[in-house]
Residue frames relative to the residue before (quaternion, step in Angstrom):
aa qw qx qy qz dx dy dz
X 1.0000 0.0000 0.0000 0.0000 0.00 0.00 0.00
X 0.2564 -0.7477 0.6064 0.0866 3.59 -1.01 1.09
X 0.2671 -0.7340 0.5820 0.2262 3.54 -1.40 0.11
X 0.0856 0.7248 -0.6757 -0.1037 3.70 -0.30 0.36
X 0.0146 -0.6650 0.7439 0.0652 2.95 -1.39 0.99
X 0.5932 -0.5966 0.5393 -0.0372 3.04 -1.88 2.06
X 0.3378 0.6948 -0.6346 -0.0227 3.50 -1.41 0.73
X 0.1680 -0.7846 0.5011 0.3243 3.05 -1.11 -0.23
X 0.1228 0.8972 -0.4242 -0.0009 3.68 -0.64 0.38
X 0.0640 -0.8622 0.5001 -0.0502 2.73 -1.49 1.06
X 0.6997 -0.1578 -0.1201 0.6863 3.18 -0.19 2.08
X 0.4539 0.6106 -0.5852 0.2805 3.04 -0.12 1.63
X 0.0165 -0.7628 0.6317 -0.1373 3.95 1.33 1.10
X 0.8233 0.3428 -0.3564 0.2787 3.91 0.29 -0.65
X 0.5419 0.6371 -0.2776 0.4727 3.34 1.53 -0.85
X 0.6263 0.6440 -0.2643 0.3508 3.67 0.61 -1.35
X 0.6467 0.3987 -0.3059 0.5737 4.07 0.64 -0.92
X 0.8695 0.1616 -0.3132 0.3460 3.71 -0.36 -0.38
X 0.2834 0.6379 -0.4660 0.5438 3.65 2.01 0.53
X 0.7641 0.5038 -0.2730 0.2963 3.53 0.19 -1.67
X 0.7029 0.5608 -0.1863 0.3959 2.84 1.27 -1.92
X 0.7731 0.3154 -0.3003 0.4611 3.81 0.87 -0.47
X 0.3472 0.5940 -0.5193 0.5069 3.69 1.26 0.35
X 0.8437 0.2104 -0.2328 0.4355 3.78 0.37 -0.82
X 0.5224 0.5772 -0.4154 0.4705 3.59 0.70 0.15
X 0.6330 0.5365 -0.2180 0.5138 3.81 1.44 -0.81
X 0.6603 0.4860 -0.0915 0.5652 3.30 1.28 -0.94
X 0.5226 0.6889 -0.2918 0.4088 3.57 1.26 -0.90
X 0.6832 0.4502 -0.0315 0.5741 3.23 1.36 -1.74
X 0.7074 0.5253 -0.3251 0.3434 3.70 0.58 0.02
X 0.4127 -0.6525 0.5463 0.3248 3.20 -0.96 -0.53
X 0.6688 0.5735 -0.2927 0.3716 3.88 1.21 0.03
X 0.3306 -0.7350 0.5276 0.2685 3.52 -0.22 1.43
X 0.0724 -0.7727 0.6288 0.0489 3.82 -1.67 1.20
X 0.2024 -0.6127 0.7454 0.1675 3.18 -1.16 0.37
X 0.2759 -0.6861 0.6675 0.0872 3.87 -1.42 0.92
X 0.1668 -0.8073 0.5661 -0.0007 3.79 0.02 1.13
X 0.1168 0.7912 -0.5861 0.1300 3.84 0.36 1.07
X 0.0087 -0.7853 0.6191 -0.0008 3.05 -1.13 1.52
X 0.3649 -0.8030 0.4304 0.1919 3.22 -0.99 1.81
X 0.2520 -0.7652 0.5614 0.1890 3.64 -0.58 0.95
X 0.8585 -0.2494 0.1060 0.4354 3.75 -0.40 0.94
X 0.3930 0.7819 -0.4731 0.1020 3.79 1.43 -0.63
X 0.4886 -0.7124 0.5036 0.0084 3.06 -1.51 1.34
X 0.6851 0.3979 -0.1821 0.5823 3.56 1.70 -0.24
X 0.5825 -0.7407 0.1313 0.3080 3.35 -0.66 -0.31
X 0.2818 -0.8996 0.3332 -0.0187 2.90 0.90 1.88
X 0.6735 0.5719 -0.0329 0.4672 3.08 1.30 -1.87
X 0.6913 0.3285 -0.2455 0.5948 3.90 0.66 -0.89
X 0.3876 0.4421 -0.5739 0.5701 4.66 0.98 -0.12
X 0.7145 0.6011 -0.2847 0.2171 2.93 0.04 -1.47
X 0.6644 0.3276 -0.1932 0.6433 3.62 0.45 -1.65
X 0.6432 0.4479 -0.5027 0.3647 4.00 -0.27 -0.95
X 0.8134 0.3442 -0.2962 0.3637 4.10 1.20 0.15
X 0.1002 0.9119 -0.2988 0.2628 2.97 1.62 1.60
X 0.6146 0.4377 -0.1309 0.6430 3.27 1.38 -1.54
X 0.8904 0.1582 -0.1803 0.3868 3.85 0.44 0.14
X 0.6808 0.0757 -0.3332 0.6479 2.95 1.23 1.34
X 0.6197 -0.4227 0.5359 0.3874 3.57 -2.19 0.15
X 0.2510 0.7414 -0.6223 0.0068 3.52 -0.72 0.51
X 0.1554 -0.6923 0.7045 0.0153 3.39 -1.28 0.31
X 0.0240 -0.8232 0.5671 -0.0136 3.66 -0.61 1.39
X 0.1869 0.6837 -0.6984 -0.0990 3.70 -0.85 0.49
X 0.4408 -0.6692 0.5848 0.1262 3.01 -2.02 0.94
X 0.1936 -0.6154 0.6981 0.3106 3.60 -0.68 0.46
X 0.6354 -0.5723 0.4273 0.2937 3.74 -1.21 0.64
X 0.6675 -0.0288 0.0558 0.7420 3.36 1.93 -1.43
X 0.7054 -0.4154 0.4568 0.3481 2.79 -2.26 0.79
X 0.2218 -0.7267 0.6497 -0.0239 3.14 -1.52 1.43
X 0.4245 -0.3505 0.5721 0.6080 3.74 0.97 -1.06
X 0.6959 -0.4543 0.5151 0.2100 2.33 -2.47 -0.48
X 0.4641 0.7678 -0.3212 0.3031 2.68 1.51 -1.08
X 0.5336 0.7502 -0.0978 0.3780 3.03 1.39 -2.56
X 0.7644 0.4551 -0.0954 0.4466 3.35 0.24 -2.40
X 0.8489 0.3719 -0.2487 0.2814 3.94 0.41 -0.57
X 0.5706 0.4675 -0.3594 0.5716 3.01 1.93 -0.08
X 0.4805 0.5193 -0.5366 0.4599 3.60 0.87 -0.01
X 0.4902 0.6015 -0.4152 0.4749 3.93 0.97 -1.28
X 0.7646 0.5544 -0.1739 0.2790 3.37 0.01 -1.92
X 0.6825 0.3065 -0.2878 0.5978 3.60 1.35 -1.15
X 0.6781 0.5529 -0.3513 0.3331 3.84 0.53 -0.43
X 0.6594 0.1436 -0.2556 0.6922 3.81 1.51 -0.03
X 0.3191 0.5955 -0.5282 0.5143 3.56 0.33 1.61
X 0.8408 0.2203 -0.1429 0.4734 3.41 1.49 -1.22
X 0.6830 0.4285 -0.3981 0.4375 3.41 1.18 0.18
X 0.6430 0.5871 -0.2408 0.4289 3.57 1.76 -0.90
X 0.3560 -0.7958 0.4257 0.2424 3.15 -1.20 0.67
X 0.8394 -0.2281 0.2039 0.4493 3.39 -0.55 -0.31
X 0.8219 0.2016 -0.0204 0.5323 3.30 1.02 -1.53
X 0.4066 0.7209 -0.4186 0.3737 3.30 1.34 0.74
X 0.4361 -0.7285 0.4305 0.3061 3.82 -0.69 0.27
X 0.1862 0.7884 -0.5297 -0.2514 3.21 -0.80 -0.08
X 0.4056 -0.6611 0.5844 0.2385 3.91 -1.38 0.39
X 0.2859 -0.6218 0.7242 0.0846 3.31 -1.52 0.97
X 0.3613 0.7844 -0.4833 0.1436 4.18 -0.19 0.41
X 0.5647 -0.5466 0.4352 0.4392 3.73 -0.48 1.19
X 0.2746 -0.7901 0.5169 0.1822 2.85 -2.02 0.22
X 0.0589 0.9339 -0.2318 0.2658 2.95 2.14 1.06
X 0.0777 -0.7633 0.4853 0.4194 3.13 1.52 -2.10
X 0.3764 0.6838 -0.4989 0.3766 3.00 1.19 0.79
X 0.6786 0.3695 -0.2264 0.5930 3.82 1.14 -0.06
X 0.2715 -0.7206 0.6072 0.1958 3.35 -0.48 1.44
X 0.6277 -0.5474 0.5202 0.1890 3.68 -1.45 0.71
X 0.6549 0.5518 -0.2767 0.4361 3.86 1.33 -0.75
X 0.5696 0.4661 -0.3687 0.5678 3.55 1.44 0.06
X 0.3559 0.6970 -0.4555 0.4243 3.88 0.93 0.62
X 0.7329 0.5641 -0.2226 0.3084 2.98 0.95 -1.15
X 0.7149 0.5010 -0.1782 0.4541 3.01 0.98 -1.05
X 0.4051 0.7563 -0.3682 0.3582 3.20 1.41 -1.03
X 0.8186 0.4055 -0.1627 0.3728 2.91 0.38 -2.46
X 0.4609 0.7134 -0.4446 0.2846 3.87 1.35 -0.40
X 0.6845 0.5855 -0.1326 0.4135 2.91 0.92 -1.68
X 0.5413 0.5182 -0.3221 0.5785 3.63 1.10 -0.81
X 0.6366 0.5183 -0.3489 0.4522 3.53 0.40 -1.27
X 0.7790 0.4546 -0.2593 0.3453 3.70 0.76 -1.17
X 0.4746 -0.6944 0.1690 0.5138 3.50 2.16 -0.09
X 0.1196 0.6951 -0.6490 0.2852 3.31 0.87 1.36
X 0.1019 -0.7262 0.6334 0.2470 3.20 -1.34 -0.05
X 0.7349 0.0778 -0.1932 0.6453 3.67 0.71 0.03
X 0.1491 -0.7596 0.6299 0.0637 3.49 -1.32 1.43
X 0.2542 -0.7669 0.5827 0.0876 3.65 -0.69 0.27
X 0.0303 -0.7797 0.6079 0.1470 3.81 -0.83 1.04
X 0.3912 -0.8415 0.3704 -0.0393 2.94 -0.67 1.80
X 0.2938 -0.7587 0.5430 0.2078 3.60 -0.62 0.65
X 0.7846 0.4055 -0.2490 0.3974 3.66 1.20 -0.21
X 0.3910 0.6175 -0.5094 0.4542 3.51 1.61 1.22
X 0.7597 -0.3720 0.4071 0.3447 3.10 -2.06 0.27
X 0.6654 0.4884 -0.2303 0.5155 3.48 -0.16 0.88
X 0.7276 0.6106 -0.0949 0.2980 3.24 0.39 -1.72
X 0.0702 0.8134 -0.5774 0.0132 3.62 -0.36 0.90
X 0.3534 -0.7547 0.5511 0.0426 3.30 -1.63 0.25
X 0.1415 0.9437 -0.2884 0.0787 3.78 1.04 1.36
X 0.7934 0.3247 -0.1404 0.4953 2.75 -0.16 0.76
X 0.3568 0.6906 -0.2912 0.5577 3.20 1.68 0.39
X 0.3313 -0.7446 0.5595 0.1508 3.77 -0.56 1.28
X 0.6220 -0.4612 0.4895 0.4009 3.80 -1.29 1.35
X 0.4155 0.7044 -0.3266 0.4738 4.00 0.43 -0.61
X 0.7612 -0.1582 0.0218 0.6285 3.69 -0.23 -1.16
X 0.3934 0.5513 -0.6791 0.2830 3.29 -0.20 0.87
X 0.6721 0.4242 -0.2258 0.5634 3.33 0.61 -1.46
X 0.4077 0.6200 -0.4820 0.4659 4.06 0.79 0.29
X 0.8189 0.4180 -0.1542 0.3618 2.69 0.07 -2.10
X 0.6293 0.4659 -0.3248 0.5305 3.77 1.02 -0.91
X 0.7581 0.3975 -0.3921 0.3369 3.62 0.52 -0.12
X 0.3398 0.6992 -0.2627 0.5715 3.11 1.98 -0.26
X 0.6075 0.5367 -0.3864 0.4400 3.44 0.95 -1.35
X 0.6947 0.6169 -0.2213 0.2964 3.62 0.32 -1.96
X 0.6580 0.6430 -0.0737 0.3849 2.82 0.50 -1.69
X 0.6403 0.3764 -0.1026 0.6617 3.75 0.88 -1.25
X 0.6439 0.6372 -0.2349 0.3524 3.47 0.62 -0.57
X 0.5906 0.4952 0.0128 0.6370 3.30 1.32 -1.89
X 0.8323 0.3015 -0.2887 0.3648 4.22 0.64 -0.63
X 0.7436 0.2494 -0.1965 0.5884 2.79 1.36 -1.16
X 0.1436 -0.7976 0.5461 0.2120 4.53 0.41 -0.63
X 0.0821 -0.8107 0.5475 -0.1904 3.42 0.82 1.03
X 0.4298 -0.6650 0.5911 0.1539 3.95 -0.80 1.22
X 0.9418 -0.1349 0.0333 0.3060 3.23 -0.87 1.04
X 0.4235 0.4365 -0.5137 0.6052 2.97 1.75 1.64
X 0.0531 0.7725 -0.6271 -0.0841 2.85 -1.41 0.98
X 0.5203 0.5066 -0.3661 0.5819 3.73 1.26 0.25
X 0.3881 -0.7570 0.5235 0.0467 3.84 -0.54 1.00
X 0.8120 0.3182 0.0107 0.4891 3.06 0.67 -2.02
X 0.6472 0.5166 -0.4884 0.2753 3.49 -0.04 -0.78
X 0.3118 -0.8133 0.4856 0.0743 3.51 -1.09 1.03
X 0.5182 0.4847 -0.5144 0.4816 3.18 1.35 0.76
X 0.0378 0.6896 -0.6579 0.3002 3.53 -0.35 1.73
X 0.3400 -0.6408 0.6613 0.1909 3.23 -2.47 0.47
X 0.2089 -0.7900 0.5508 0.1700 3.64 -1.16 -0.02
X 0.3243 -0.6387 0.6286 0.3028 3.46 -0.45 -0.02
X 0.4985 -0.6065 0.5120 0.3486 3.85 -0.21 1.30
X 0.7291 0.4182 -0.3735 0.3925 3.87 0.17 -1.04
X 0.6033 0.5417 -0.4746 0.3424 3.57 0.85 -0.49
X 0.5808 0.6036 -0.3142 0.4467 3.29 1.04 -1.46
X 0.6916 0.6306 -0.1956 0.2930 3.15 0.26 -1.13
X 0.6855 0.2101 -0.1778 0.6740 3.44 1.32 -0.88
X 0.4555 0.6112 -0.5345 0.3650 3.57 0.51 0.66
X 0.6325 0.6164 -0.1552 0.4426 2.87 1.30 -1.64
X 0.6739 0.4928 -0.3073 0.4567 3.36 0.56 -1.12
X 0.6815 0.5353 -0.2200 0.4478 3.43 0.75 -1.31
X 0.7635 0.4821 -0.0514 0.4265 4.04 1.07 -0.94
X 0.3285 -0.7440 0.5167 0.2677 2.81 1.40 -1.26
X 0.5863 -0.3704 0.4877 0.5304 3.63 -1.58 -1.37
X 0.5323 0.6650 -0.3309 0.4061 3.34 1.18 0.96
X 0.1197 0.8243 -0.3456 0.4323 3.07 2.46 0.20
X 0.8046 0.0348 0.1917 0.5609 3.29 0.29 -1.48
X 0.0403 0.8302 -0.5480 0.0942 3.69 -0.63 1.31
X 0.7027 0.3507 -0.3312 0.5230 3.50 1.26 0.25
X 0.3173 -0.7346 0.5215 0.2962 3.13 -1.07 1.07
X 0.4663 0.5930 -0.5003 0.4249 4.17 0.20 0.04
X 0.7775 -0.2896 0.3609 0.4260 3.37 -2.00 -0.39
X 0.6394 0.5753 -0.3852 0.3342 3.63 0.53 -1.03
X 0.7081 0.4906 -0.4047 0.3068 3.25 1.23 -0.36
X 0.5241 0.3936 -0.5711 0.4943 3.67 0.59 1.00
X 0.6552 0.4702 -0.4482 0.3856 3.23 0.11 0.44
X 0.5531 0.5257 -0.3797 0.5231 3.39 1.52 -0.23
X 0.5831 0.6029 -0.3867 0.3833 3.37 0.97 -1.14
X 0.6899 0.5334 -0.2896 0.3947 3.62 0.71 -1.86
X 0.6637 0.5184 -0.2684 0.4677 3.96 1.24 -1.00
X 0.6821 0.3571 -0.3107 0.5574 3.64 1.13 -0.19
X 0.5313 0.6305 -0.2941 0.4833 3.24 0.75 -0.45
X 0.3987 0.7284 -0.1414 0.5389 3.28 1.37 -1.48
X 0.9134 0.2645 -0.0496 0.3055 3.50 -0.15 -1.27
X 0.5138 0.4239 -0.3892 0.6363 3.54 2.08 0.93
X 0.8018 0.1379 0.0270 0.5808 3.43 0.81 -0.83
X 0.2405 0.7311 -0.6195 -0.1547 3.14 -1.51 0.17
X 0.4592 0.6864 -0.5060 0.2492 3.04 0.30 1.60
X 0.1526 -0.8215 0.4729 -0.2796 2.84 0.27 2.59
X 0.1473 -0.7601 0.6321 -0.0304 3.01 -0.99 1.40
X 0.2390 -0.7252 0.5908 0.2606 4.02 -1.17 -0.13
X 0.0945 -0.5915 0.7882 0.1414 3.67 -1.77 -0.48
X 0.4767 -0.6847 0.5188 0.1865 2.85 -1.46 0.75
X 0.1155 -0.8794 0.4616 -0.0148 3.35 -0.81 0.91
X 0.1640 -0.7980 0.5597 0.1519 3.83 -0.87 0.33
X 0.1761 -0.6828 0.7055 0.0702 3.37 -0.62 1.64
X 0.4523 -0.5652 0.6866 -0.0683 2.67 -2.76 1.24
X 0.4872 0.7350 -0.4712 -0.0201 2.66 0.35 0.32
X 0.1601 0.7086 -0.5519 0.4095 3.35 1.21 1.71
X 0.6586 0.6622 -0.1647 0.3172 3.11 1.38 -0.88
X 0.6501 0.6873 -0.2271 0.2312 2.69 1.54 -0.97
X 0.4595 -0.7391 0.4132 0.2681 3.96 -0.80 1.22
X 0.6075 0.4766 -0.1738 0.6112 3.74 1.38 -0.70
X 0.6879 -0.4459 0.5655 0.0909 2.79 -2.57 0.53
X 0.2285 -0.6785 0.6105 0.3388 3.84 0.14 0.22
X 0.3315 -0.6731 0.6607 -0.0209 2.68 -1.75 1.53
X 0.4110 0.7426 -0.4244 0.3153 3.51 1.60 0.00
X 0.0158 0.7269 -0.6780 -0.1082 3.70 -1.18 0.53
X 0.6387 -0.6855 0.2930 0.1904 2.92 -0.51 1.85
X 0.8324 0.3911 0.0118 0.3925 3.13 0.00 -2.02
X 0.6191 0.6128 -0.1540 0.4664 3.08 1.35 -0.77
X 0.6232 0.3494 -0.3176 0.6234 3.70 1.19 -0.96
X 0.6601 0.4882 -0.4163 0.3907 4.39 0.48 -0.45
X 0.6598 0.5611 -0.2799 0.4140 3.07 1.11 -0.47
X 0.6001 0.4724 -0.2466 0.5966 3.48 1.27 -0.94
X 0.7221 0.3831 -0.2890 0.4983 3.52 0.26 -1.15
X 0.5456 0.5610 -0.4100 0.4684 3.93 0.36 0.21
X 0.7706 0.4481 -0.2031 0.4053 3.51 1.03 -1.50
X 0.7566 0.4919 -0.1392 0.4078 2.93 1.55 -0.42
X 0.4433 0.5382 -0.3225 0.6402 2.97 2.22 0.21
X 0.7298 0.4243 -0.3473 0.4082 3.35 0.72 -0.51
X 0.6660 0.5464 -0.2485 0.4430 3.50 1.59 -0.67
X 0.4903 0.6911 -0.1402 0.5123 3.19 1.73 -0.27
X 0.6605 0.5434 -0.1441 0.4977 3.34 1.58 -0.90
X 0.6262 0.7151 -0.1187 0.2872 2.61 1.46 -1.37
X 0.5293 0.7799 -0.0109 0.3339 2.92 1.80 -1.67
């Protein structure tokens, strides 16, 4: 079994060293062989040379969209690039590339898979879990975000919806894809992990969490987040989702 862990980024030369540096130190201590599947989304700084200058001390595998696409854009490229090297029973991770997601919540993830999850979520609303650096603003989002997802879809033992730092069992992905297509993922913003998790959603729904503690004090980058814009999208698509 292999791990590929997935990002996308854009202009993130500052985030990317102390991201990189605790991806291999976590891994250092294990026993699970990774590949790091970094896809450059259009970045104007030097995303791409951080990036390569961590060649000789880790698997890495860079593609470059030419231009910014979104995210949306950046994770199905992820999604079709470990489709062709992963196998079936390999994992793969979806986690920002912000450093706002510490790399030591992998682990567990990959337990939980091991235990026959097929999609694992690191949650901000478990026993443990904290949220620093995070403005009263989207908090009270995210908890309404919480409800809301809660009330459409009532998913066992999920209680975080949105956060896109998540595992997959490759095979799950895999028959999404097949079933979706490059329709897997149709928004380019944030909402598109939440589309992904709703289609995804529709092979499997045996979804587990971990508790997790976003940084996002930590973070090396500007937020690229439009608020109002991802609640809005991610609503229509709960509601179109229902519909179904």
């Amino acid at each position: 079994m292999k791990i590929f862990i997935t990002m996308s980024a854009y202009n993130e030369e500052k985030s990317i060293p102390p991201l990189f540096d605790a991806i291999i130190d976590t891994f250092n201590n294990s026993n699970y062989s990774y590949q790091i599947v970094l896809i450059d989304d259009g970045s104007s700084d030097k995303t791409v040379e951080v990036v390569e200058s961590y060649a000789t001390k880790a698997q890495i595998k860079i593609i470059t969209h030419i231009i910014n696409k979104g995210l949306g854009e950046g994770i199905k490229t992820a999604i079709r690039q470990t489709l062709k090297i992963a196998s079936d029973e390999d994992i793969m991770v979806c986690m920002d590339a912000d450093n706002t997601h510490h790399p030591q919540y992998i682990l567990p993830m990959i337990k939980k898979i091991e235990e026959g999850f097929d999609i694992v979520i690191a949650s901000r609303f478990r026993k443990g879990s904290k949220q620093i650096g995070v403005s009263l603003l989207r908090k009270i989002i995210s908890f309404g975000a919480r409800i809301i997802f809660k009330i459409f879809l009532n998913l066992k033992n999920v209680r975080d919806y949105t956060c896109g730092f998540r595992a997959f069992r490759v095979k799950t992905v895999r028959e999404a894809y097949e079933k979706f297509g490059e329709d897997i993922i149709t928004r380019k913003g944030f909402a598109c992990t939440d589309e992904l998790l709703l289609n995804l959603l529709t092979v499997t729904k045996k979804v587990s969490e971990v508790p997790f503690i976003l940084h996002y004090n930590k973070k090396g980058s500007i937020s690229k987040l439009k608020l109002w814009t991802t609640v809005k999208a991610t609503l229509a698509m709960l509601i179109a989702y229902k519909r179904k």
